[in-house]
LOSEDREN-335028 format. One record per atom (N, C-alpha, C, CB): x, y, z. Coordinates in steps of 0.05 Angstrom, whole numbers, plus 5000, padded with zeros to 4 digits. Atoms other than C-alpha are relative to their C-alpha. Glycine has a CB too. Layout:
BEGIN
XYZ/...
This chain:
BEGIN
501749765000/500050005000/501850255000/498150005025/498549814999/502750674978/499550225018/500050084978/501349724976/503351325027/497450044990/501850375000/502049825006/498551644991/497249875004/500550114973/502550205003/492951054984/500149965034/500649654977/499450024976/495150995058/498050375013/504049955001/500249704992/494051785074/496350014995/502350264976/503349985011/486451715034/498849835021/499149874967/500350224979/485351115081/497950065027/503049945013/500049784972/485751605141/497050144996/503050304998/503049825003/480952025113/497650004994/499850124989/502150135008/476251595096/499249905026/500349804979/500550054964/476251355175/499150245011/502849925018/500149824987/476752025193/495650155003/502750184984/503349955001/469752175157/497749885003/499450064982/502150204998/465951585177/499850005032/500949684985/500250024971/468351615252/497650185009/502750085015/501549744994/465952335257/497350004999/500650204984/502150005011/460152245217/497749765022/500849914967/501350144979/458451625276/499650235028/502049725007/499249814984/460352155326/498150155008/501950144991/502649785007/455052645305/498249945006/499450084975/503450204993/448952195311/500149905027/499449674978/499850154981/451351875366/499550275028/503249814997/499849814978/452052585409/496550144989/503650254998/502049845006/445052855380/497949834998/500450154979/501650175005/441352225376/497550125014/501049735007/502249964982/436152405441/499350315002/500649885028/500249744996/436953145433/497850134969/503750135004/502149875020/431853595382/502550054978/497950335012/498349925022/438853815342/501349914975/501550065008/500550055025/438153805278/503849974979/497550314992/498149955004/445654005271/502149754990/500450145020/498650205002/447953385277/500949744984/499649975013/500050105018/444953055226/501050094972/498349955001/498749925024/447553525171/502349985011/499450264987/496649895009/454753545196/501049604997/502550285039/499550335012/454152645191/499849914967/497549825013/500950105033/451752705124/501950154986/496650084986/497449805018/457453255105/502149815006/501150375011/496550135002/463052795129/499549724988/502049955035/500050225016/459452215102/500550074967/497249865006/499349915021/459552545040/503750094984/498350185003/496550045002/467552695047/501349745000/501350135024/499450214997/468452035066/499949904970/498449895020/500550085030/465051874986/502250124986/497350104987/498049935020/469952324952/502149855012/500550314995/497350154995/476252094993/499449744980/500549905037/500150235007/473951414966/500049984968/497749885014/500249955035/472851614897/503849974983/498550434996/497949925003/479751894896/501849695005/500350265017/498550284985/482051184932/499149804962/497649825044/502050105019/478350884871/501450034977/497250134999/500449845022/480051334812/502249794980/500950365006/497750185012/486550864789/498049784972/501749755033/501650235005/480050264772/497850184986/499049805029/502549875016/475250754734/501450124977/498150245018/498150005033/476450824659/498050305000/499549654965/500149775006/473351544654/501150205022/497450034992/499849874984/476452134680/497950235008/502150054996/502649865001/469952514670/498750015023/498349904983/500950154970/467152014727/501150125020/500749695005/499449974981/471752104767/500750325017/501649844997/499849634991/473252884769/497050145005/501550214969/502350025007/464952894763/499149945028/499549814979/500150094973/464552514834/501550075019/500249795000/498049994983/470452664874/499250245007/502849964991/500849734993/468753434862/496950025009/500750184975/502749964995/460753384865/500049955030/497949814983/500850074972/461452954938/502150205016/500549655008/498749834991/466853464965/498550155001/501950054992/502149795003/462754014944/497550015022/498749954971/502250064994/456353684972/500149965030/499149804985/499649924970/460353585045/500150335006/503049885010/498949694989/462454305055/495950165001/503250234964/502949864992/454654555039/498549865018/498250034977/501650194990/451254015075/500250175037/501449624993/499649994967/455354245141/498950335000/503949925014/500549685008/454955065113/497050075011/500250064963/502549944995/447454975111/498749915025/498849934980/499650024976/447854615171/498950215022/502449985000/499349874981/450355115210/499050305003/502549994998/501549705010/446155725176/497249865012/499950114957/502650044988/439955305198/499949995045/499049664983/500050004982/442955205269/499750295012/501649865005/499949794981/444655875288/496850194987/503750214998/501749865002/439056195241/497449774994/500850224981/502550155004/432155715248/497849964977/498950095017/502950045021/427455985196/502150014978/497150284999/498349985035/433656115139/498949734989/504550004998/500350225012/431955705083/502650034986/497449954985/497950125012/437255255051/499749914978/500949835011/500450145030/435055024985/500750154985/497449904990/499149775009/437655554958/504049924994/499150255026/496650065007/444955274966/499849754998/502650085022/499250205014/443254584941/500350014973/498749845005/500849975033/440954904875/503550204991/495850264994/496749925003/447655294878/502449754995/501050175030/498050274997/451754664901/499449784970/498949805034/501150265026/447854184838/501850174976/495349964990/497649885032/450254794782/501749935003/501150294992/496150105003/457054774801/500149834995/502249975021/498850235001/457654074808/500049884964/498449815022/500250065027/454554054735/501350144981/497650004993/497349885010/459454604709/502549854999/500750215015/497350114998/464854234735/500349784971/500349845032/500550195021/462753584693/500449954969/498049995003/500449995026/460953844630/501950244993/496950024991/498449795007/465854444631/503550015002/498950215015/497350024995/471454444676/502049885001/500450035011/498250255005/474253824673/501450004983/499149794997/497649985025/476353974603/503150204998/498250094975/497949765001/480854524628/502849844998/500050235032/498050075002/488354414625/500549985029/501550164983/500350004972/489254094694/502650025010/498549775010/497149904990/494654394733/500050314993/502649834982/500949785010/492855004696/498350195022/498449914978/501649784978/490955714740/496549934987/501550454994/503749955002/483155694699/499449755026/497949884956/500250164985/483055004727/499149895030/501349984995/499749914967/485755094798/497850155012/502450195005/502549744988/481055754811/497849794996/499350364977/503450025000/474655434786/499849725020/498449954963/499650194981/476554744822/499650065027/502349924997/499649944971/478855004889/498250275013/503450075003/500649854979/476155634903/497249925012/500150294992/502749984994/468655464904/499649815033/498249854970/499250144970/471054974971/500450255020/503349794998/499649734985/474055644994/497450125012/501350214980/502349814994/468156014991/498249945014/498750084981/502150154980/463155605029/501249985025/499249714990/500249974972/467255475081/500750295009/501949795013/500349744994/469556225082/496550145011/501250134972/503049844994/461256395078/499149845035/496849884967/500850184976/460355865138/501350215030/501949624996/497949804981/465856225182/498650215002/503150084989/502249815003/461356825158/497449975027/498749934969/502550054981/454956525191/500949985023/498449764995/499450074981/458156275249/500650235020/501849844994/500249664987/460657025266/497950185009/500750174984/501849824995/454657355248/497950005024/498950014978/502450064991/449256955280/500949935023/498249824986/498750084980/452756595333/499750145030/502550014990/498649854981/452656835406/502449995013/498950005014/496449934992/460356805404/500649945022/501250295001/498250114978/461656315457/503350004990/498949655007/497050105017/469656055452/499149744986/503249935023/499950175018/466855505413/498650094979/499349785009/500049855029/463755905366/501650174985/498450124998/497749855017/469656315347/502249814998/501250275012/497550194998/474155675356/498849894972/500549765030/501650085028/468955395297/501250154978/496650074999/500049725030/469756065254/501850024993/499350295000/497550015015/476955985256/501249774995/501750125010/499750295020/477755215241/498650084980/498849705011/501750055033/472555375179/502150254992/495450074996/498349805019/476956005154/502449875003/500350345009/497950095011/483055575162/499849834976/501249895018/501350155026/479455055119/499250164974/497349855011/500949705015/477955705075/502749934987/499350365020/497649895002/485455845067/501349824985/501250075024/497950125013/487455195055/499249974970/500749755012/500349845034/483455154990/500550114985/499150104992/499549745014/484855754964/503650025000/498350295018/497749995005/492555664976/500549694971/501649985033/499950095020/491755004944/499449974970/499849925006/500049935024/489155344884/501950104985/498650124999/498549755007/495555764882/502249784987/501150255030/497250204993/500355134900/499849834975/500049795032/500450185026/497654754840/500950074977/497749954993/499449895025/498855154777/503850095007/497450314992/496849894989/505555394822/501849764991/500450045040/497150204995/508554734828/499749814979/500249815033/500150135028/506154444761/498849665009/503850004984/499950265000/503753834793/497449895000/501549925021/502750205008/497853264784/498650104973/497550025026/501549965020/497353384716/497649794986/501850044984/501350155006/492552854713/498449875022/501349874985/501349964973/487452634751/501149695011/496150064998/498350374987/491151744758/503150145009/500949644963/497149985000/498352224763/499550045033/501650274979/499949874980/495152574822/500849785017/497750135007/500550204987/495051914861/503249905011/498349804983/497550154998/502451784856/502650305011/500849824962/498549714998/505052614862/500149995031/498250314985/499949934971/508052894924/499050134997/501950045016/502249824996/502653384916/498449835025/498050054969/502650104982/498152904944/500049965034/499249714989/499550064981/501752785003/500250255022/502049854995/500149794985/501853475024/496750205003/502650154988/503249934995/493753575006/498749795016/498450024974/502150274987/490652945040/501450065032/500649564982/498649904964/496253105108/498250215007/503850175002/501149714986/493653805106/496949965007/500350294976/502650114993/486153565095/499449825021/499349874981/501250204976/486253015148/500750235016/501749655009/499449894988/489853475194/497250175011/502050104989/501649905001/484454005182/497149885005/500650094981/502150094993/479153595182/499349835024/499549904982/500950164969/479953275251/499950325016/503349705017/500349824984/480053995271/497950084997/501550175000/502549915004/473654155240/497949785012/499850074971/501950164993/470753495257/499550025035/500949714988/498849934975/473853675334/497850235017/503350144991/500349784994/471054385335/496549884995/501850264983/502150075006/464354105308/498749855029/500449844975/500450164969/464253545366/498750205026/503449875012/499649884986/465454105413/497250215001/502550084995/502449875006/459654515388/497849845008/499950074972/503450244996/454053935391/500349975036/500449524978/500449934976/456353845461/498850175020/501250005003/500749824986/455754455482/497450094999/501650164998/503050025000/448754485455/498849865014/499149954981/502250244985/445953845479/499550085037/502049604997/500149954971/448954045552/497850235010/502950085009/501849784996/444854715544/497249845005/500050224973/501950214999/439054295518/498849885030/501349784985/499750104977/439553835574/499650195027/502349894997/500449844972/440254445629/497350194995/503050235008/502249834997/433854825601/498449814996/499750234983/501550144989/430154245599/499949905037/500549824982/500750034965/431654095668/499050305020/503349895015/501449844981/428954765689/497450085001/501050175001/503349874998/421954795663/499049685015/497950104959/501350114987/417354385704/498649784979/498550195017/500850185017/415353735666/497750004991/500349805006/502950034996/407853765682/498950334986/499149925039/501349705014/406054555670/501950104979/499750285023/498549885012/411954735629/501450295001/499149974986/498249674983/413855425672/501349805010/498350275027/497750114987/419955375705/499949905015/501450095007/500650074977/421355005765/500650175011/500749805009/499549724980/421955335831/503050115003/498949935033/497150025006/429855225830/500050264980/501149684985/498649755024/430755655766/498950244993/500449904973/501449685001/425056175770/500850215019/497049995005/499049824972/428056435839/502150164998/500849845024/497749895010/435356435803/499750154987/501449884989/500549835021/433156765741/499050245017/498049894978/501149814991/428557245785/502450175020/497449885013/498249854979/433957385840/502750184978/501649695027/499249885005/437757625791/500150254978/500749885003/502049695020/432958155744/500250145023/495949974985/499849784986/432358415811/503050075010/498249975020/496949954993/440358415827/500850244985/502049754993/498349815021/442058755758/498550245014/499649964960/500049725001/437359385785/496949994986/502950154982/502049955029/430659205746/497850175019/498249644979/502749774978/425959785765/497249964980/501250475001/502950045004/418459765762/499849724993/498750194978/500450204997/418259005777/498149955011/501349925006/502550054980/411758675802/500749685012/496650024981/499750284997/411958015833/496549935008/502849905026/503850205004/404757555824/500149695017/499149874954/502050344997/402956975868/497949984998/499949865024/503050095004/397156595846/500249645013/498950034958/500550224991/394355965879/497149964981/500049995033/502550054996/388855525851/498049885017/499849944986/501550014972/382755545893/499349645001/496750244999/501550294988/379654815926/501849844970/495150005000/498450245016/385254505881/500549685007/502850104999/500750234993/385253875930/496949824985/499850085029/502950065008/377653835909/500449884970/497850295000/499850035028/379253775839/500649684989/502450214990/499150254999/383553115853/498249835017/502650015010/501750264977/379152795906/496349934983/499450215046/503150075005/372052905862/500149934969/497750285007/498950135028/375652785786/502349804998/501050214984/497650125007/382052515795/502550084998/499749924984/497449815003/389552655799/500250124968/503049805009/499149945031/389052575716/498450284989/499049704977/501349824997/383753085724/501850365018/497649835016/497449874995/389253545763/501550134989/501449905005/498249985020/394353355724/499050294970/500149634988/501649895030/389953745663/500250315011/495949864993/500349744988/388354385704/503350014994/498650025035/497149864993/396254465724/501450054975/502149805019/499850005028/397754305642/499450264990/498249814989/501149795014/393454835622/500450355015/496849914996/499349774988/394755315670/502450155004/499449975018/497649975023/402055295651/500650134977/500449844992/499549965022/401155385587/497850344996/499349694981/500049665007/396655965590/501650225026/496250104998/498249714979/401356405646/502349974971/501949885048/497449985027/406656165585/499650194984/500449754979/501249965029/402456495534/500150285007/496749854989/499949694989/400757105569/502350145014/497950035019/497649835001/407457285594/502550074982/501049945018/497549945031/411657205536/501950085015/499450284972/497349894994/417557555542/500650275017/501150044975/499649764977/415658115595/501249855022/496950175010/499550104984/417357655643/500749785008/499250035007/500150254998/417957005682/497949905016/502149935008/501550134978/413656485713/500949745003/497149994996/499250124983/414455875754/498749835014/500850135010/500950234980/411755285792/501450025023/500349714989/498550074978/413755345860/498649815013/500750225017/501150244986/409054875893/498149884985/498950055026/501250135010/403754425877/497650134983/499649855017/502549865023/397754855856/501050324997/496050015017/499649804982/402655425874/502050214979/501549875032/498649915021/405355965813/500950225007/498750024978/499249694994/409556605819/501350064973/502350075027/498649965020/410957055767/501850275009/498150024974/498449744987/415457615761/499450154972/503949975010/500449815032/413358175707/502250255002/496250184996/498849855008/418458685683/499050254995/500949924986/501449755001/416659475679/498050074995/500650134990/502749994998/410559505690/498350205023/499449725005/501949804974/405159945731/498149865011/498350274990/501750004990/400859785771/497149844985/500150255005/502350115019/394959775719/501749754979/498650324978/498450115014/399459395676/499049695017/503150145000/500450264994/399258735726/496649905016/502749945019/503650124982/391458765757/499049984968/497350325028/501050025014/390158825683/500249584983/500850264988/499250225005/395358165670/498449825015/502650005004/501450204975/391757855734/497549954990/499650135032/502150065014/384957925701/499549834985/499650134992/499850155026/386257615636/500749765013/502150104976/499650304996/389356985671/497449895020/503349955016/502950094988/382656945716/499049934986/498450135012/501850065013/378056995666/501049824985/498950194990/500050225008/380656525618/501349675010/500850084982/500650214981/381656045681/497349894998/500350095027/502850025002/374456105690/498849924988/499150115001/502050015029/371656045621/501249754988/500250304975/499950225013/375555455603/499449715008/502050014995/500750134987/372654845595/501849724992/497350024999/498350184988/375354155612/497849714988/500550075040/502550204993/372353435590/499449845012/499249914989/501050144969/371853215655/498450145016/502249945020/500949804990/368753825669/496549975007/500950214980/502749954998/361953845698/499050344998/499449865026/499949735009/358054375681/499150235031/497550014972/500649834975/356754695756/503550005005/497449835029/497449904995/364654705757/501050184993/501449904997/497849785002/368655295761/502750065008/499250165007/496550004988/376455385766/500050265002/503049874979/499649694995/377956025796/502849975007/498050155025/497749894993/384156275819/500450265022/500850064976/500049704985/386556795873/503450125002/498749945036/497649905001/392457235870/501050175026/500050154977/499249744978/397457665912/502950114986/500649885041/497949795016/400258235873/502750215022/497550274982/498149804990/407958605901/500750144984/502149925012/498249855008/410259185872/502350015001/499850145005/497250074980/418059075885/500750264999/502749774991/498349824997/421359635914/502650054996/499950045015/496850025007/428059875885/502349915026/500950324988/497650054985/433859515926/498949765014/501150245019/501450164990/428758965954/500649794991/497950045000/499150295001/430458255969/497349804980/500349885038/502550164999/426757765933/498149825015/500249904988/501450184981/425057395991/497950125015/501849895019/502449884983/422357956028/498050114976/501150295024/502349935014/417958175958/497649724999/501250114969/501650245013/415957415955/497349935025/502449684995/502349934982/412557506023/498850235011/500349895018/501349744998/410258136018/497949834977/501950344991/502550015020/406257785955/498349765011/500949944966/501250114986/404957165993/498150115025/501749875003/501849914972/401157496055/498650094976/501250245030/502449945018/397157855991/498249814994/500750084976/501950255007/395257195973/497449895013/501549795002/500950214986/393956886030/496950245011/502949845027/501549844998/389257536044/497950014972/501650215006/502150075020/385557435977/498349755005/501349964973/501350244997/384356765995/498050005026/502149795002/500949964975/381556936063/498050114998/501350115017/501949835003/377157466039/497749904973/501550284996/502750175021/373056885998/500949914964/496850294995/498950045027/377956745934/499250134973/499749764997/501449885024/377156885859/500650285003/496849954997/499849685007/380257605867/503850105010/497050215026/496750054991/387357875883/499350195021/503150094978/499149754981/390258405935/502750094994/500049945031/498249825007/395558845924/501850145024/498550194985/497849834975/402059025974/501650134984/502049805022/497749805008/406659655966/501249985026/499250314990/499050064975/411159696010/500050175010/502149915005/500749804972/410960066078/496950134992/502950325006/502449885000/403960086058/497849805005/499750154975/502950264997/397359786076/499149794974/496850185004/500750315027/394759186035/497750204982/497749585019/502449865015/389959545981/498749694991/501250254969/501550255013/384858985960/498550184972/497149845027/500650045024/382458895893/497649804994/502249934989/500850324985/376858375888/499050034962/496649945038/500450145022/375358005814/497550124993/500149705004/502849955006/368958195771/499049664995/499650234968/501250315004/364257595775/499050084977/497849865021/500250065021/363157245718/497849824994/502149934993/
C-alpha cells in the first residue's frame, strides 16, 4: 500500500468516525445540527473514496464528476447546517440549487480545462474556499460568540485558506497533471496531510459545538417543570433573584394559587389535576411572553415576576389569567364547575430582596384567599394591603 492510498485511508476513517460521532452525540436531543454535519462527512468520506478508487475507473469525467460533486456536497451540507442552526427559519435550498450547478459545470465544463492549469485550479478549488469562508461568515454573524463558536469560525476560515492556497500551489508547482498522476505526486501527500489534519480539527470543533448544545438542551430542559411547562421553583427564583440584582425597576411580583385545588383531585381525579396544572401552565406561558417570568413553585402554587410594569399593567395581567381560568372548559368538566384562581400582587421596591417581595406577595395571597377567593390584593411596601376583588363572571 502506497503513502498516499495509505493517507486517503485516514480520511476515509476520519469521515465515517465523525460522521458516527455526530448521531451518536445528538441522537436524544431535538438538534438538527447533527444530522447535517454526519451526512457532510459522510459525503467526504465518498469523495476520499472516489479518489482511493480513481486508478480502477476508465473515465476521468467520472471521476473528476464525483470526487468534486461529493466534496462540494460535504462543505454545503455542514454550511447549511450551520446557517439553519444558528438561524432557524433561513431556508437552505437555495444552496443545494447552487451546490447541483457547480457540480454540473464542473462535469460538462471544467474538467476539460488544462489540469494543473490557474483556469482550472481557481474554478476547482476556490468554490471549497468560499463556502467554508461563507460558513465562518454565519458562524460570526449569527452565533452568540461563545469560545466555541469563534474556535468553529476559525477552524472553517483555516479550511477557507487551505483551498484557496491550494489553488495557488497547483498551477505553482506544476503538479497532478492528471487526475491517475495525482495519486502517485508528492502533491498529494501534502493535500490529503493537510486535509486530514484540518479535518479532525473541524470534525473536533464540530464535536465541541454539539456538546455544548445538547448540555444547554439538557440544562433548560431540566428547568421547566415537566407537568406545566413554567419553570421549576429552582430556576425561577435564580433567574428572578437576579432581574432584581442587575437593578430592574418597576418590577411586580404575582402569586397565584388555585382555589379548592385538593377538590379537583379527590372529586375527578389526579389525571383530572394533572389537566388543570397543564393548562394553567401553558396559559401563564402564553400571556407572559417575554415581559417576564413564571414558575411552579409548589403544587397548585405559581409566581410570576413581570418586568416594567405599573400597577394597571399587572391587575390588568391578573384579570386576563382569571378569566380565561374560569371560562375554560375541561372534559371532565361538569357543568356546575368552576376553576377560579386567587392572587397576591407585590410591587418590588428598588433595592428589595426577593424573599422579602415574595412574602410581601404571599401574605397578599393568602389575604385574597381569606377574603373568599377568585380575586387578588395588592401590597406596596410600607403600605397597607389595598384589596382588589375579581368581577364575577
Amino acid at each position: 500500500m502506497g503513502d498516499a492510498t495509505f493517507l486517503l485511508l485516514i480520511n476515509l476513517a476520519i469521515g465515517v468516525v465523525f460522521a458516527g460521532t455526530f448521531l451518536g452525540i445528538t441522537a436524544r436531543s431535538g438538534l438538527g445540527l447533527g444530522r447535517w454535519c454526519a451526512a457532510g462527512f459522510v459525503a467526504a468520506a465518498g469523495a476520499v473514496s472516489v479518489e482511493a478508487l480513481a486508478q480502477g475507473i476508465a473515465s476521468v469525467r467520472v471521476v473528476s464528476t464525483l470526487s468534486f460533486g461529493l466534496l462540494l456536497a460535504s462543505l454545503l451540507l455542514i454550511a447549511a447546517g450551520l446557517l439553519r442552526h444558528y438561524q432557524p427559519d433561513a431556508r437552505v435550498g437555495w444552496i443545494a440549487g447552487i451546490g447541483l450547478a457547480y457540480a454540473a459545470v464542473n462535469g460538462l465544463f471544467i474538467v476539460d480545462l488544462p489540469r494543473g492549469g490557474w483556469a482550472q485550479a481557481l474554478a476547482y478549488q476556490l468554490p471549497f474556499a468560499v463556502v467554508l469562508a461563507g460558513a465562518a461568515v454565519v458562524v460570526l454573524r449569527h452565533s452568540p460568540r461563545r469560545a466555541i463558536d469563534l474556535i468553529l469560525a476559525f477552524v472553517l476560515a483555516l479550511c477557507a485558506l487551505q483551498f484557496a492556497t491550494k489553488a495557488v500551489l497547483i498551477p505553482a508547482l506544476d503538479s497532478a497533471v492528471s487526475v491517475r498522476a495525482y495519486l502517485t505526486s508528492s502533491y498529494i501527500r501534502y493535500s490529503q496531510t493537510a486535509g486530514g489534519i484540518l479535518s479532525l480539527m473541524l470534525g473536533a470543533s464540530l464535536v465541541g459545538l454539539l456538546v455544548t448544545e445538547v448540555l444547554a438542551e439538557n440544562a433548560r430542559r431540566l428547568e421547566r417543570d415537566e407537568l406545566s411547562g413554567v419553570l421549576t421553583r429552582a430556576a425561577f427564583l435564580e433567574r428572578a433573584r437576579r432581574v432584581l440584582g442587575a437593578g430592574g425597576d418597576r418590577c411586580a411580583l404575582v402569586m397565584c394559587d388555585l382555589d379548592h385545588f385538593k377538590s379537583i383531585n379527590d372529586t375527578y381525579g389526579h389525571a383530572a389535576g394533572d389537566d388543570v396544572i397543564r393548562h394553567f401552565g401553558a396559559v401563564l406561558l402564553l400571556r407572559t411572553g417575554a415581559r417576564g417570568l413564571c414558575g411552579r413553585i409548589g403544587g397548585e402554587e405559581f409566581c410570576i415576576l413581570l418586568k416594567d410594569v405599573r400597577l394597571d399593567d399587572v391587575t390588568l395581567y391578573v384579570e386576563e389569567i382569571r378569566q380565561v381560568a374560569a371560562t375554560t372548559r375541561h372534559d371532565w368538566q361538569e357543568d356546575e364547575f368552576r376553576l377560579t384562581a386567587s392572587f397576591g400582587i407585590a410591587l418590588v421596591e428598588a433595592g428589595e430582596t426577593m424573599a422579602d417581595a415574595m412574602r410581601r406577595a404571599d401574605r397578599a395571597l393568602y389575604d385574597a384567599k381569606a377574603a373568599g377567593r377568585d380575586r387578588y390584593r395588592v401590597a406596596w411596601p410600607n403600605m397597607p394591603l389595598h384589596q382588589g376583588v375579581a368581577s364575577e363572571t
